[in-house]
NUFI-591923 format. One record per atom (N, C-alpha, C, O): residue in one letter; x, y, z. Coordinates in steps of 0.2 Angstrom, whole numbers, plus 5000, padded with zeros to 4 digits. Atoms other than C-alpha are relative to their C-alpha. Layout:
<pts>
AXYZ/...
</pts>
This chain:
<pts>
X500049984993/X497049304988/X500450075000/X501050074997/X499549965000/X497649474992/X500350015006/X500449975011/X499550014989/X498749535008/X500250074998/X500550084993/X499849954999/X498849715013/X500450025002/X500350015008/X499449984998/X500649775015/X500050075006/X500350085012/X500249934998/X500049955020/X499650034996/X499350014991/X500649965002/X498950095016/X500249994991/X499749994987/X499850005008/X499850094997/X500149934995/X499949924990/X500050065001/X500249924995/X499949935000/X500349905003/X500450064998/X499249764992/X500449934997/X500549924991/X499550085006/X500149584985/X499449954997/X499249925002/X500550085002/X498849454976/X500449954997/X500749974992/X500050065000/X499249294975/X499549954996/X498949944997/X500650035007/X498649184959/X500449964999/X501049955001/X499650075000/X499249024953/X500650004997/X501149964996/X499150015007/X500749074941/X500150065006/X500650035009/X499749964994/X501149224956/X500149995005/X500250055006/X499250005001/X502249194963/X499949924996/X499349894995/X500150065004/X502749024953/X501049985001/X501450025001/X499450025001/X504448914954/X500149944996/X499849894997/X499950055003/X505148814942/X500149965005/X500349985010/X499850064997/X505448624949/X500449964996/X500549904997/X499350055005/X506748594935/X500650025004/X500650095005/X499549994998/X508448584945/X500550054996/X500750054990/X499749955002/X509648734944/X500349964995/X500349984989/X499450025003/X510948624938/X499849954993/X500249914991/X500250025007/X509948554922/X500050054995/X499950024990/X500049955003/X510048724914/X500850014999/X501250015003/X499349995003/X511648764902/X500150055002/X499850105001/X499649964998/X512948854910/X500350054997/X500750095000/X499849935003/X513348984896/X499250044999/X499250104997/X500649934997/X511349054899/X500350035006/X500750015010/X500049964996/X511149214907/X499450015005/X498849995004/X500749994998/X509949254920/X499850075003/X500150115005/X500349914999/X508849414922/X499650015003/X499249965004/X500749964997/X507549504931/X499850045000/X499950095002/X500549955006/X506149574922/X499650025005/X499449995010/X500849994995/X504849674930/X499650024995/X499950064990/X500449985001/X503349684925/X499450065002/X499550095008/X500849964999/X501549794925/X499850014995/X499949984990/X500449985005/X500449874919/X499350015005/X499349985010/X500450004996/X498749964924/X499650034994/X499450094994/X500750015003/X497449954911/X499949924998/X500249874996/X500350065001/X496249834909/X500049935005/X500149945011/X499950044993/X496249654920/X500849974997/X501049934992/X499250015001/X498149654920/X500149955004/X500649925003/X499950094996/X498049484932/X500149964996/X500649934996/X499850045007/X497449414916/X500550024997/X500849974996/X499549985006/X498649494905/X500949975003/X501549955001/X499350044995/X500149424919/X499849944999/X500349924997/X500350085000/X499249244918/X500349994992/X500749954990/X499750025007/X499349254897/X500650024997/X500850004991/X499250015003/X501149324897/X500549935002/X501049904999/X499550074998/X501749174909/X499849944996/X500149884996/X500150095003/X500849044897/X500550034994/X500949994992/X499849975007/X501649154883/X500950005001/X501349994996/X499250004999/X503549164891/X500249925001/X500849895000/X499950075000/X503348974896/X500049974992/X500449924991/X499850045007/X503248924877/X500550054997/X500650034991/X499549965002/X504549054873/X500849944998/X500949905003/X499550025002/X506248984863/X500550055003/X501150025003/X499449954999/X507349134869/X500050025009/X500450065011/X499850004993/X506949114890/X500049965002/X500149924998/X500250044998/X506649014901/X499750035008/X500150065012/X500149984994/X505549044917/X500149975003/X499849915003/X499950044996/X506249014931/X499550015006/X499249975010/X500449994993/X505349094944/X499450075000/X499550124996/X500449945003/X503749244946/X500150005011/X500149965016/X500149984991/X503549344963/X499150015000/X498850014995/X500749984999/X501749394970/X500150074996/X500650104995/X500249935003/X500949534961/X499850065003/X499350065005/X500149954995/X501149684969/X499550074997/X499650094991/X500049945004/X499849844966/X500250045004/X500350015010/X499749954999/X500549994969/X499750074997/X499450074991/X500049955004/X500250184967/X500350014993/X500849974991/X499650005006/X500750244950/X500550065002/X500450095007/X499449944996/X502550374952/X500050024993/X500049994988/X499749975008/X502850514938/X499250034998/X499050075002/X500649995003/X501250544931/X499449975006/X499449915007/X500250064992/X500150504947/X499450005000/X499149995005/X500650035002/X498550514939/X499749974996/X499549994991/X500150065005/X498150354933/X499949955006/X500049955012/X500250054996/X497550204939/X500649985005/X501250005003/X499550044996/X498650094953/X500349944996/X499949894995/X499850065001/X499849984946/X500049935003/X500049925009/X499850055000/X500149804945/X500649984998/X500850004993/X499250015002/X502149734946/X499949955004/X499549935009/X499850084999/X502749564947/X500850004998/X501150044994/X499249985004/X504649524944/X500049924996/X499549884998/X499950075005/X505149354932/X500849995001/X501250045001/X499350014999/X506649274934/X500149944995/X499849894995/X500250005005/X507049234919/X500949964996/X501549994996/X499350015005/X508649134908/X500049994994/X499549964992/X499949955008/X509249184891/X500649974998/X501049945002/X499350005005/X510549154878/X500050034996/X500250014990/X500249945002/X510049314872/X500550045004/X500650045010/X499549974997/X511549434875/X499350095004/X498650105004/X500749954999/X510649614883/X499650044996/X499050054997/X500349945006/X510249724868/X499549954996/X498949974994/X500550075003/X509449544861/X499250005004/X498650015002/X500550024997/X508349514876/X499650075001/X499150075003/X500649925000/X507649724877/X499650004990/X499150034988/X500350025007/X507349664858/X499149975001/X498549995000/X500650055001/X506349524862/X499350035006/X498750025006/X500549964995/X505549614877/X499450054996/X498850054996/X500349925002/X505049784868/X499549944994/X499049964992/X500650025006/X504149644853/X499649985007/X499250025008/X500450054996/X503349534867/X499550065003/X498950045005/X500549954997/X502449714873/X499650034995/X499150064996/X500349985007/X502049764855/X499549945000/X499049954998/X500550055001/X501149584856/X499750015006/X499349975004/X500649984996/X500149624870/X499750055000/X499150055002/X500449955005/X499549774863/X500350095003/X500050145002/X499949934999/X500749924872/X500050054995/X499850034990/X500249955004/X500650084864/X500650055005/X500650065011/X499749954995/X502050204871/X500050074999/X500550104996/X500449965001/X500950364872/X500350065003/X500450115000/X499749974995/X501550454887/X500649985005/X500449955009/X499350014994/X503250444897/X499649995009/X499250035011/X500550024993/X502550364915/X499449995000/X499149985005/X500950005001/X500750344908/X499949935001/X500349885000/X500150085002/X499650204908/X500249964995/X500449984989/X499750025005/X500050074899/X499549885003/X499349855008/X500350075000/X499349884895/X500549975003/X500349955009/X499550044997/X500949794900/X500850034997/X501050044992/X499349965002/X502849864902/X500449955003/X500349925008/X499450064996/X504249744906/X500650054999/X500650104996/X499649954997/X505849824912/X500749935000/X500549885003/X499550044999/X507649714911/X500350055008/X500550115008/X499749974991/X508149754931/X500649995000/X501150035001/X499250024999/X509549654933/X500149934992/X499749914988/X499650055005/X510749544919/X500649965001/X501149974998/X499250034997/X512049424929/X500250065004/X499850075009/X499649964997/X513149554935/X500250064996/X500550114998/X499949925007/X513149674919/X499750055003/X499150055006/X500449935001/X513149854921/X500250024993/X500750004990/X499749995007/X513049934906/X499750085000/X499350105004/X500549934998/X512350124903/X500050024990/X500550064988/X500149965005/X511950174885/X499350034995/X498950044999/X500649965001/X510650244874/X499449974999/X498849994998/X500850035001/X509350114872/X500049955007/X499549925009/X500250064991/X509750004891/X500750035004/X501350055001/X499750004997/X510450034905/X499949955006/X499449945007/X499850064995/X510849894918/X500549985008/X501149965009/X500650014997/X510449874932/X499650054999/X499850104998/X500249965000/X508849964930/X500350075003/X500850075006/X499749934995/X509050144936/X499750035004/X499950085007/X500149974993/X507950174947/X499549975003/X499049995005/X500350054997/X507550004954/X500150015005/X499749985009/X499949994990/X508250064972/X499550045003/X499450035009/X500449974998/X506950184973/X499349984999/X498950034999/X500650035005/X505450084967/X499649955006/X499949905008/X500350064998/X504349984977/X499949944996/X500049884998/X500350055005/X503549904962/X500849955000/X500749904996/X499450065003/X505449794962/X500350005007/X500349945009/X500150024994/X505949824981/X499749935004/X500049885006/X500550034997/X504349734987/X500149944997/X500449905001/X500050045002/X504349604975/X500749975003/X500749935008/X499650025001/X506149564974/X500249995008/X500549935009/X500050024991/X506249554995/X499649915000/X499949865003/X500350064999/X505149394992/X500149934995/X499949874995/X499850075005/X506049294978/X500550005004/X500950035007/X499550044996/X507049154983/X500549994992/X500350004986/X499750045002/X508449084976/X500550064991/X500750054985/X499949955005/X508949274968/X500949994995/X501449964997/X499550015002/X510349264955/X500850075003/X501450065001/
</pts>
């Protein structure tokens, strides 16, 4: 289903978009972390490619998903000729310290078949660590909170619609 925000922003809704765990917070070990990944990507049927990464994070030994938002398109920013994105956020827990979990992110994009060609360009699927607990951190391969998640609708919009934020 989709649902038109405005003239630039449309939300689709699919069975894992938005999606909530129904294991209690309070079952989950209190030395994981919890993070907030965003997703995109705008080549190819990226719905699909969102549908085989939540089967692909749900068998994952190093997360645990907690929660997915609707999937928002969006124009693209930076390079703004290219198709319109698709962004979703995951709320996501870890016992992966941060520099671990941008580890396991950047392979999990290499197994979907990213390719990092141009700065801002298309791309198959880009996952992004937004938030990590309450960590800031700023060095040369992550900084934390993203940096420029305030300006973004692709993480705005979504992130307006998760419950239960950490």
């Amino acid at each position: 289903m989709k649902k038109a925000l405005n003239v630039n922003n449309t939300l689709i809704y699919t069975a894992h978009f938005p999606w909530q765990t129904k294991i209690p917070a309070k079952a989950f070990n209190h030395s994981k972390h919890k993070a907030i990944l965003g997703i995109g990507g705008n080549i190819g049927d990226v719905c699909r490619r969102f549908k085989h990464l939540f089967w692909f994070l749900k068998r994952s030994k190093y997360i645990t998903l907690l929660q997915s938002t609707p999937i928002l398109e969006n124009p693209p920013f930076g390079l703004i000729d290219q198709e319109d994105f698709s962004n979703a956020l995951l709320l996501v827990s870890t016992p992966l310290t941060p520099r671990e979990l941008l580890a396991y992110i950047l392979r999990v994009e290499r197994i979907f078949g990213r390719k990092r060609l141009v700065p801002n360009g298309p791309r198959t699927l880009d996952i992004d660590i937004i938030f990590y607990d309450d960590i800031q951190m700023n060095s040369k391969e992550l900084t934390i909170p993203h940096p420029q998640w305030m300006q973004r609708d692709s993480v705005l919009i979504p992130l307006s619609l998760m419950k239960g934020r950490p």
